[in-house]
C-alpha positions in Angstrom: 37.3 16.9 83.9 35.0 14.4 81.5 31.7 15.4 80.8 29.6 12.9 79.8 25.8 13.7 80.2 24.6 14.4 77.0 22.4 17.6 77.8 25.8 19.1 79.3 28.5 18.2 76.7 25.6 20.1 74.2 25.4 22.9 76.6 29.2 23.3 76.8 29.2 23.3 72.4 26.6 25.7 72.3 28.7 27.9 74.7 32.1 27.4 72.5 30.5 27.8 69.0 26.6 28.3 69.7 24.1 30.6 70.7 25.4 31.4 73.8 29.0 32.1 72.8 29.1 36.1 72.9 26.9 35.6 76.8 28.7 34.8 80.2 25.4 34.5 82.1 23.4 31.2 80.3 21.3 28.6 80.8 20.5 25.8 78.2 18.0 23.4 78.4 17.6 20.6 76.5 14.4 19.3 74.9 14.2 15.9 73.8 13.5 12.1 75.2 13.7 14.0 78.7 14.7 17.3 80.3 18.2 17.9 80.8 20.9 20.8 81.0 23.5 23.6 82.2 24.1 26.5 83.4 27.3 29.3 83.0 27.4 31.8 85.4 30.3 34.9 84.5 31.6 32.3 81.6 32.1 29.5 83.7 30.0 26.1 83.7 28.9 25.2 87.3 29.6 21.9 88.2 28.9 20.3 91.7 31.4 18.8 93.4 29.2 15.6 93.9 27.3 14.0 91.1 26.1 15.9 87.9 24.0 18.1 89.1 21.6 20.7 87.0 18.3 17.7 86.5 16.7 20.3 85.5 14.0 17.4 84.2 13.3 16.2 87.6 12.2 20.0 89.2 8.4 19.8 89.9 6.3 21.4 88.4 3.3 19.6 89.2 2.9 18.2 92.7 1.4 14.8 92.7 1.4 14.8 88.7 2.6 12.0 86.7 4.7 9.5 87.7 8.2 10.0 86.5 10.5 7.3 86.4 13.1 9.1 88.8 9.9 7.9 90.8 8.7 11.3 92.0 5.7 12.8 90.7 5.4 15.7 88.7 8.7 16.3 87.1 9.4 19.1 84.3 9.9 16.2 81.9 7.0 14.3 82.2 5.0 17.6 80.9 7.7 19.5 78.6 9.9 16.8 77.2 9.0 16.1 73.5 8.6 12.3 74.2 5.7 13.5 76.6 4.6 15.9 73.9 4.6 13.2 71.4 2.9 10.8 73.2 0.2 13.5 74.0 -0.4 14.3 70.5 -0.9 10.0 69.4 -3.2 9.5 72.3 -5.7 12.3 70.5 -5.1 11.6 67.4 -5.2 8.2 68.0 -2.4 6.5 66.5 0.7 4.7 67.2 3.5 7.2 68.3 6.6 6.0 66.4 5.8 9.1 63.8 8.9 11.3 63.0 9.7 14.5 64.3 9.0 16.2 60.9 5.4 14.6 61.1 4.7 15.5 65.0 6.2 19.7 64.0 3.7 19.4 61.0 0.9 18.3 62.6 0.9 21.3 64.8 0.7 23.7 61.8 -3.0 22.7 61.9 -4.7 24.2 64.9 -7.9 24.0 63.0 -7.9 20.4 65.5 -9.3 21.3 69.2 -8.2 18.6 70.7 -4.4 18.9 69.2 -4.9 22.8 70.2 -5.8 21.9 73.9 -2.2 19.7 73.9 -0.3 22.7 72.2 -1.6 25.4 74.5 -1.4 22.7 77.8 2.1 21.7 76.6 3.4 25.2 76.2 2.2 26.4 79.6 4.2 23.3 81.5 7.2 24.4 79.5 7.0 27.6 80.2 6.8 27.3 83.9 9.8 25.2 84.3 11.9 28.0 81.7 10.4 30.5 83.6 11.6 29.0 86.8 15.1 28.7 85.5 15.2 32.5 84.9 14.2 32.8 87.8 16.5 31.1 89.7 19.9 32.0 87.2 18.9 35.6 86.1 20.6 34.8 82.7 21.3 36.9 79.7 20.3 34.1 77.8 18.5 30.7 77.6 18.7 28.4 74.6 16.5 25.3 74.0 18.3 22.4 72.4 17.4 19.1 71.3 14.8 18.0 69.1 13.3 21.5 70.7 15.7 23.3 68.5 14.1 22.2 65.3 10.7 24.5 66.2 12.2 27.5 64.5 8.7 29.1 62.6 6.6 27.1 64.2 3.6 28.3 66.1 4.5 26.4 69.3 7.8 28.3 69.5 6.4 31.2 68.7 3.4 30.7 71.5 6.1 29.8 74.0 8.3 33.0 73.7 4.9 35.0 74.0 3.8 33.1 77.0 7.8 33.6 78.5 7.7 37.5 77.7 4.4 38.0 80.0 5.3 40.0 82.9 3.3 37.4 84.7 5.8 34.7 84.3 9.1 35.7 85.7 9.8 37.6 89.2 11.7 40.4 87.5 9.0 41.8 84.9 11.6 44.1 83.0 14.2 41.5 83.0 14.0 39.5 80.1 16.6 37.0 78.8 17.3 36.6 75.3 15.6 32.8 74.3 16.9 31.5 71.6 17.1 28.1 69.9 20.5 26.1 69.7 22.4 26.8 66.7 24.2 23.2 66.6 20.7 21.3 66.5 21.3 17.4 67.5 25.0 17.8 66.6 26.2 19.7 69.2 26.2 16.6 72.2 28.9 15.1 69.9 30.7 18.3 69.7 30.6 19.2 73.2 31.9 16.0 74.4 35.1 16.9 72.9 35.3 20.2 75.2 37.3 19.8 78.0 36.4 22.1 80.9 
């Protein structure tokens, strides 16, 4: 069978070569332009019979939020997708938002800014609720956040995030928590997963 969303042909390198190659129980969730992923249950990536399946971008997380252009209101990746983050970030700094990534992961290295604090802290809650959701719903051993996501490593918004994911207040089981962990392939793993076959 040919995979070719990108989120899943990265979740299926990530499980081959990745992070979550010694795990059968896994969900990855990629972080970039949008929301988009997988999920493995006892080694095996589930895959509906009809359509793709897994958007996890377009789960609510807000009723009657912002309009997404699936046209529901609300979805995970109007709030946690890094465009959304980005374009967050230029509106109170006001300026345009073609910056880089490198520039945007810098810029949060300076919380001494309240109003770029207030977008951090609001932007790690929204992510957190849909991850959180995911556990809840998969159980896994392990989740791994990919695209431009994975370059956070050592970054305070990570670091915030696995802190706000660990609270016993976040997840349905209190004393179950799955490893999280960022994907080892970076940006290159879509290309390699597409050469998976499953």
């Amino acid at each position: 069978m040919q995979i070719k969303n990108d989120s899943k042909c990265a979740a299926l390198a990530e499980k081959h070569y990745g992070s979550m190659r010694d795990y059968d129980d896994c969900v990855f969730i990629c972080i970039g332009t949008g929301i988009g992923g997988a999920a493995f249950l006892n080694g095996e990536m589930l895959v509906p019979k009809r359509f793709s399946g897994f958007e996890f971008g377009h789960m609510v997380i807000n009723k009657g939020g912002r309009q997404c252009t699936c046209g529901k209101r609300g979805c995970f990746e109007t709030y946690a997708s890094i465009r959304a983050f980005r374009n967050k970030i230029a509106e109170v700094l006001d300026i345009d938002n073609d910056f880089s990534g490198q520039y945007l992961r810098e810029q949060l290295l300076d919380f001494n800014n309240e109003k770029v604090k207030e977008v951090v802290y609001q932007f790690i809650e929204d992510l957190s609720i849909g991850v959180c959701n995911l556990i809840d719903l998969f159980e896994p051993e392990i989740v791994v956040l990919g695209g431009s996501f994975s370059y956070y490593e050592g970054n305070p918004v990570y670091d915030r995030l696995l802190e706000k994911i660990k609270d016993k207040n976040s997840r349905f089981n209190k004393n179950a928590i799955p490893k999280i962990e960022l994907a080892k392939l970076k940006n290159d793993a879509g290309i390699i997963g597409a050469t998976i076959r499953i």
